[in-house]
Backbone bond lengths (Angstrom), bond angles and torsions (degrees), N, CA, C in turn:
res aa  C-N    CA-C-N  psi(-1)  N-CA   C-N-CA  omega(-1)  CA-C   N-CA-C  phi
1 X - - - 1.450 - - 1.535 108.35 -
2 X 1.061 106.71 126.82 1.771 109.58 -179.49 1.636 114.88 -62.27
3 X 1.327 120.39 172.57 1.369 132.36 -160.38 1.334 112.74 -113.34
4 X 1.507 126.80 62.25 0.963 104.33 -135.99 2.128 88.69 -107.96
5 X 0.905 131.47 149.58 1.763 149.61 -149.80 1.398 97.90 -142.99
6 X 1.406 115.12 130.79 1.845 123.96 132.50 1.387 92.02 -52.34
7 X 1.762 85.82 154.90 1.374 115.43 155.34 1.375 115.51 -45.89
8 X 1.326 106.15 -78.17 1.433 114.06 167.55 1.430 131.41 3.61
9 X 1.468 100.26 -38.13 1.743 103.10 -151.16 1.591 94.93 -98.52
10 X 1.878 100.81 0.96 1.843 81.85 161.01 1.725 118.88 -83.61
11 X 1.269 99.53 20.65 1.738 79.20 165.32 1.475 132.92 -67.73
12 X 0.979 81.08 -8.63 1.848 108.97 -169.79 1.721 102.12 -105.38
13 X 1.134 105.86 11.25 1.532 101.24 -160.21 1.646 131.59 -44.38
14 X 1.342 114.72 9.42 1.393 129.18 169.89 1.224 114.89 -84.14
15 X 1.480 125.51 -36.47 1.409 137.78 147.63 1.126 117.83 -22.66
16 X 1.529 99.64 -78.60 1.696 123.55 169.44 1.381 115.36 -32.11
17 X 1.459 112.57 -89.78 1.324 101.62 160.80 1.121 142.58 -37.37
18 X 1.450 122.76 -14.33 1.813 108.74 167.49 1.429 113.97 -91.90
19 X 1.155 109.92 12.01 1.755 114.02 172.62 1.343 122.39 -85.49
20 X 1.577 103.65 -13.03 1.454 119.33 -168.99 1.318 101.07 -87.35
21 X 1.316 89.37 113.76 1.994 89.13 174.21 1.666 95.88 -125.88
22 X 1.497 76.92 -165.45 2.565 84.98 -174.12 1.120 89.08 -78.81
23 X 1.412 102.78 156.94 1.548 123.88 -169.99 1.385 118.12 22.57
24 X 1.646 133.65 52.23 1.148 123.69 -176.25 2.009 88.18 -169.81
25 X 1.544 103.80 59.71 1.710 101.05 167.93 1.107 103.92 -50.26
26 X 1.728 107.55 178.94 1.371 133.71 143.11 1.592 124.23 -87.23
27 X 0.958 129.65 111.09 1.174 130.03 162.42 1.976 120.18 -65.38
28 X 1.368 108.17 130.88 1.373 100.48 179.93 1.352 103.85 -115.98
29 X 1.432 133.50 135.10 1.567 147.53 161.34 1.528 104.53 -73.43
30 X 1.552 98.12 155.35 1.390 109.66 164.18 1.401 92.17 -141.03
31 X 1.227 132.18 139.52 1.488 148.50 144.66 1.851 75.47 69.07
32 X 0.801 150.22 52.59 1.455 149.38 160.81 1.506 109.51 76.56
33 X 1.141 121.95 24.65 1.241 120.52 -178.17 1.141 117.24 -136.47
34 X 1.834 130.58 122.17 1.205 111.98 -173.54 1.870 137.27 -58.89
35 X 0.701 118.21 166.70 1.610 130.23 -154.71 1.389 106.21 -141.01
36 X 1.133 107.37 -66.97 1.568 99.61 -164.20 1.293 103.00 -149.79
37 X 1.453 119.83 176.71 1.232 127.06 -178.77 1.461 121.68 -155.33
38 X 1.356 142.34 136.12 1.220 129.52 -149.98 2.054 98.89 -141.71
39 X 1.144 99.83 122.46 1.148 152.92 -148.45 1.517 133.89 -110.21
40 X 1.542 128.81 101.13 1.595 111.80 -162.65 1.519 106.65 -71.15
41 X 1.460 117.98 149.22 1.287 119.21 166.02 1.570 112.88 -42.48
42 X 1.051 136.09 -80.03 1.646 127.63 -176.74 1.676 104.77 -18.43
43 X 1.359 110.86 -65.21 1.103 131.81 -164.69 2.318 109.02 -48.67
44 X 1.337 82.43 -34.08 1.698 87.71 -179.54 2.053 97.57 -78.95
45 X 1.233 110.09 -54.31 1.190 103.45 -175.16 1.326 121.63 -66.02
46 X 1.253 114.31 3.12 1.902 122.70 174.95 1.980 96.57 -87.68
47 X 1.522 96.11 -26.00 1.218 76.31 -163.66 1.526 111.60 -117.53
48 X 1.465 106.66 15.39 1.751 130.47 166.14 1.997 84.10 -88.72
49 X 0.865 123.11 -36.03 1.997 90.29 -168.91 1.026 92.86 -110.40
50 X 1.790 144.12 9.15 1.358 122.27 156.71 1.712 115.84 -61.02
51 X 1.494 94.31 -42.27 1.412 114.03 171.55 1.919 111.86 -53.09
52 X 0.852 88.87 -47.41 1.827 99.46 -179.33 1.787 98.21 -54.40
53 X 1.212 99.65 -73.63 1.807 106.52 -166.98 2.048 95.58 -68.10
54 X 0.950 111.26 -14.19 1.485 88.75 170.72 1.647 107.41 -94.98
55 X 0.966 138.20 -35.35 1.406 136.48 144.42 1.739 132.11 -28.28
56 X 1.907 100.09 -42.37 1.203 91.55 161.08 1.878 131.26 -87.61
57 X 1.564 93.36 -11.59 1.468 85.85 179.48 1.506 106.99 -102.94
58 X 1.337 137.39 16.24 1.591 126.97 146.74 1.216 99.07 -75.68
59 X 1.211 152.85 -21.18 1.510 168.34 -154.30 1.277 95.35 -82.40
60 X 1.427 118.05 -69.22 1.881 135.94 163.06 1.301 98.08 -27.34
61 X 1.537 107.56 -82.70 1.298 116.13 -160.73 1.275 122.62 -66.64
62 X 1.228 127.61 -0.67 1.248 130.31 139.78 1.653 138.24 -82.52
63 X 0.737 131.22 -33.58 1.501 152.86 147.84 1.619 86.89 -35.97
64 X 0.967 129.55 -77.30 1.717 142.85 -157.26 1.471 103.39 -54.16
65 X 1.732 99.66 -44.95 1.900 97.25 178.35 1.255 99.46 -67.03
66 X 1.477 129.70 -50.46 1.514 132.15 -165.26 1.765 110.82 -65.99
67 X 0.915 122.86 -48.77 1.375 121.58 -159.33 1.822 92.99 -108.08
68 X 1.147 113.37 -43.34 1.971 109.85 -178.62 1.615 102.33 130.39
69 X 0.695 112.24 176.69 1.738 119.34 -175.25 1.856 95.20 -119.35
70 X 1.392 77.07 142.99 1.753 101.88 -178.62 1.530 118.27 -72.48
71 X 1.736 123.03 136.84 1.284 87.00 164.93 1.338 132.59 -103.80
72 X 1.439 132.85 -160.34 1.114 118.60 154.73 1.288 126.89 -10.46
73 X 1.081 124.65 -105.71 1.544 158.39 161.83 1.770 89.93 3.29
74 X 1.573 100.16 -75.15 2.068 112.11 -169.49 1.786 81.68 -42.86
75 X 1.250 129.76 -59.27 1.480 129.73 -156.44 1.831 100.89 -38.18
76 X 1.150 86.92 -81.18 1.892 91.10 178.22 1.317 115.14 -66.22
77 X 1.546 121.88 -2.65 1.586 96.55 164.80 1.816 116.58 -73.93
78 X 1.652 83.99 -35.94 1.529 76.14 171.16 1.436 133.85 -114.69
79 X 1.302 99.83 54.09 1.521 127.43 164.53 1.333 117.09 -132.83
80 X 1.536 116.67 5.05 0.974 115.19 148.36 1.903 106.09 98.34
81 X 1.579 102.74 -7.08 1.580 102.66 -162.72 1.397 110.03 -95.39
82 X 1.359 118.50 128.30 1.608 125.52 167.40 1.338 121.86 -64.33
């Protein structure tokens, strides 16, 4: 079940923050509507290079519609492997 907080209740914000565990933010409301959400560092950078490697492989998969997909063989020619 999510964590979900008024704004408000960061006055206390040490509270707040010890609720934040991995995979289990805090969500913060404003006027009943979410706003924000707070988040461990690890947890942002898992999900800054999921973003990265999913960025690079629509990148792939486009290139692949445009130009064709490689096969085998092209793979290790240009990697160099016998």
């Amino acid at each position: 079940m999510p964590n979900i907080k008024p704004i408000s209740d960061l006055r206390n914000y040490t509270e707040v923050l010890n609720e934040v565990k991995e995979n289990s933010p805090v969500y913060l409301t404003r006027n009943g509507r979410g706003e924000y959400a707070i988040i461990k560092v690890n947890e942002l950078d898992k999900l800054r290079s999921t973003i990265k490697l999913l960025a690079k492989l629509e990148e792939g998969e486009k290139t692949s519609r445009e130009e064709g997909w490689l096969s085998e063989s092209d793979i290790e020619n240009r990697l160099g492997i016998l």
